[in-house]
Backbone as CSV, one residue per row, in Angstrom:
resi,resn,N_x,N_y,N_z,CA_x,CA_y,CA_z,C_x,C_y,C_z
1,UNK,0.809,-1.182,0.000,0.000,0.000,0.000,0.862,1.260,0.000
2,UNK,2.489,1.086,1.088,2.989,2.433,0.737,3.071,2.676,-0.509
3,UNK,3.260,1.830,-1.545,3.746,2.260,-3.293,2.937,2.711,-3.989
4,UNK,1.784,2.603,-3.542,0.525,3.176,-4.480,0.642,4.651,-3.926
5,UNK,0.966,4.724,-2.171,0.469,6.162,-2.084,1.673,6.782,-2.205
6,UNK,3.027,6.454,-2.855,4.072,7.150,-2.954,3.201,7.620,-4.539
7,UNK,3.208,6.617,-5.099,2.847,7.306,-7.017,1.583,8.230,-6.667
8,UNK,0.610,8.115,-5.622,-0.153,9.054,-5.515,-0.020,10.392,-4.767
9,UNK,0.841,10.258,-4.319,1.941,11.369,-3.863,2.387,12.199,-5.065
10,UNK,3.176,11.558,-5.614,3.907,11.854,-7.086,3.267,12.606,-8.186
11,UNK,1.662,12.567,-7.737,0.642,13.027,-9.088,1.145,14.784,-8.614
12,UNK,1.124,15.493,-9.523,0.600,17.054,-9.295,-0.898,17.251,-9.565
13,UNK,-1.051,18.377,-9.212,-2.912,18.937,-9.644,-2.264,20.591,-9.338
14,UNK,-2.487,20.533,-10.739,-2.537,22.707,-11.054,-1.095,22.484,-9.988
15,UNK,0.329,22.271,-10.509,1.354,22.602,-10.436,1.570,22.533,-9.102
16,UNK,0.574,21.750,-7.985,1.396,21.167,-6.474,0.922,20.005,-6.061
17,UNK,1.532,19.405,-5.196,1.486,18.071,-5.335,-0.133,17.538,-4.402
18,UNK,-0.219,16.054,-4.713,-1.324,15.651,-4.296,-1.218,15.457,-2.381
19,UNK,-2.250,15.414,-1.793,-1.839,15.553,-0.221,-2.904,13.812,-0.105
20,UNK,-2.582,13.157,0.781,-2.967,11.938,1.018,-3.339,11.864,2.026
21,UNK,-4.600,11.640,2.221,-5.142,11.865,4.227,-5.573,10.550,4.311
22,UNK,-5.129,10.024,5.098,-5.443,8.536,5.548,-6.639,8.696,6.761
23,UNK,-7.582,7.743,6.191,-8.506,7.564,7.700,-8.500,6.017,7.618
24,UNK,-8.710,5.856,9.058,-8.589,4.335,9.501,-10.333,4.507,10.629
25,UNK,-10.602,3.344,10.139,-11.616,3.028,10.667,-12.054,1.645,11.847
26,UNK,-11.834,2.001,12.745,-12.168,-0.016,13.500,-10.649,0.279,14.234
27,UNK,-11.114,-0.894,15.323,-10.032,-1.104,16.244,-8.873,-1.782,15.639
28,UNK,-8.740,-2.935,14.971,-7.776,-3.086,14.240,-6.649,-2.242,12.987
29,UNK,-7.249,-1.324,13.392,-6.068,-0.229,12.189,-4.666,-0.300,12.474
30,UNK,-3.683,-0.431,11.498,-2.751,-0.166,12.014,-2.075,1.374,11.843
31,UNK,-2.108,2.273,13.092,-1.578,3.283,12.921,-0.205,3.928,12.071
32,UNK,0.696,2.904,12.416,2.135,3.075,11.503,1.799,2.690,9.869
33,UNK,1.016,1.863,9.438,0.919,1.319,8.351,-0.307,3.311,7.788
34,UNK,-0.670,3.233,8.622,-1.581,4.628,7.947,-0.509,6.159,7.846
35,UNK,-0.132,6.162,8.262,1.257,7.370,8.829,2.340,6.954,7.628
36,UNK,2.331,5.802,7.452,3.238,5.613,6.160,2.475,6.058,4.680
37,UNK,1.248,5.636,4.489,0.046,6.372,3.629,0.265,7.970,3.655
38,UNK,0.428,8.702,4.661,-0.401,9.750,4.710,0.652,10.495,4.190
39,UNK,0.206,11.683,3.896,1.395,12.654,3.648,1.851,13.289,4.835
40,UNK,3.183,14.139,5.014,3.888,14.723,5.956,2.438,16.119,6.097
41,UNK,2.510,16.561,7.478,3.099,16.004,8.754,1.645,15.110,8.696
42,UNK,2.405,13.422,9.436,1.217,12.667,9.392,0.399,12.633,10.427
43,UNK,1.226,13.232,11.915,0.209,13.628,12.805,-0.962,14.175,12.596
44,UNK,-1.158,14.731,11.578,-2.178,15.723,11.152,-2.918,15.322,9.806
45,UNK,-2.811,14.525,9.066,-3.127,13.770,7.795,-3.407,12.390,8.231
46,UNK,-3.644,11.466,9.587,-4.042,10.498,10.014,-5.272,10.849,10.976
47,UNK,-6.081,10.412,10.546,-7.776,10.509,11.238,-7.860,9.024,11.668
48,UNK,-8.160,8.899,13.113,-8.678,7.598,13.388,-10.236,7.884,13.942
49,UNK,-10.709,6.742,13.906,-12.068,6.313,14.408,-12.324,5.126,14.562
50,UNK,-13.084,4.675,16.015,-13.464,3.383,16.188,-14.173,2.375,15.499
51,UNK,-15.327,3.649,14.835,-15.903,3.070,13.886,-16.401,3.642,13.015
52,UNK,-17.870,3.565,12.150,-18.629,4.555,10.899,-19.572,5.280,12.000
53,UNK,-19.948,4.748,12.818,-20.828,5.753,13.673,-20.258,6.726,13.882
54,UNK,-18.733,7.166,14.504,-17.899,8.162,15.140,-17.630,8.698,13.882
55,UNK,-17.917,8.569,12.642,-17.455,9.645,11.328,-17.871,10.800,11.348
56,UNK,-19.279,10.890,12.265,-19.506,12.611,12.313,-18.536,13.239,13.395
57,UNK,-17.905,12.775,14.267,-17.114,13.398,15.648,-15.771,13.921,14.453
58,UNK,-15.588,12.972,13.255,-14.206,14.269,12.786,-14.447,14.551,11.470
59,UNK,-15.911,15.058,11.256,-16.005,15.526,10.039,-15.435,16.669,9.676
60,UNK,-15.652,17.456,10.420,-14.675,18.696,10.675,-13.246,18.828,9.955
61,UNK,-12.297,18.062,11.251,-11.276,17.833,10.986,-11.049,17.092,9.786
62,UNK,-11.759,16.426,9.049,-10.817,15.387,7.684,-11.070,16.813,6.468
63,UNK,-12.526,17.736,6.909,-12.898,18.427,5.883,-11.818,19.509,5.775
64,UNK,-11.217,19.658,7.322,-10.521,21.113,7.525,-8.737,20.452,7.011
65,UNK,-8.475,19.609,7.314,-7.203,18.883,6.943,-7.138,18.425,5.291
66,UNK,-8.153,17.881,4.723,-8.104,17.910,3.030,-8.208,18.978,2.478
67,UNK,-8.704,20.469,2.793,-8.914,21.087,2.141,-7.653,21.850,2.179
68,UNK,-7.128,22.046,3.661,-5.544,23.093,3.714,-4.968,22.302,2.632
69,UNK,-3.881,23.852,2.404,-2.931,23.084,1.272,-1.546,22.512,2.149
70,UNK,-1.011,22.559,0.994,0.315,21.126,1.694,1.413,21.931,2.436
């Protein structure tokens, strides 16, 4: 999975690069495996949640974190 999101990294859009926000969903996520997905800084480009119910608690945040630029 990191190699897909390195080439999706790699894409531009209108001359800057693509930003990769990882969300993990469920207790089994693996955090390091998502942080390797995400783009820098990944503290901030990794959204967790327990589950699909808790998707409204960071709608906010995935809307306010995809939309900043890189």
């Amino acid at each position: 999975m990191k190699i897909e999101a390195d080439r999706l990294r790699g894409i531009t859009n209108g001359g800057g690069a693509t930003k990769v926000v990882a969300l993990g969903i469920g207790i089994g996520v693996s955090r390091l495996e998502l942080r390797d997905i995400a783009s820098d800084p990944d503290d901030r480009n990794v959204i967790l949640v327990q589950d699909f119910t808790k998707l409204p608690d960071v709608e906010t945040q995935l809307r306010d974190v995809s939309c900043a630029g890189l």
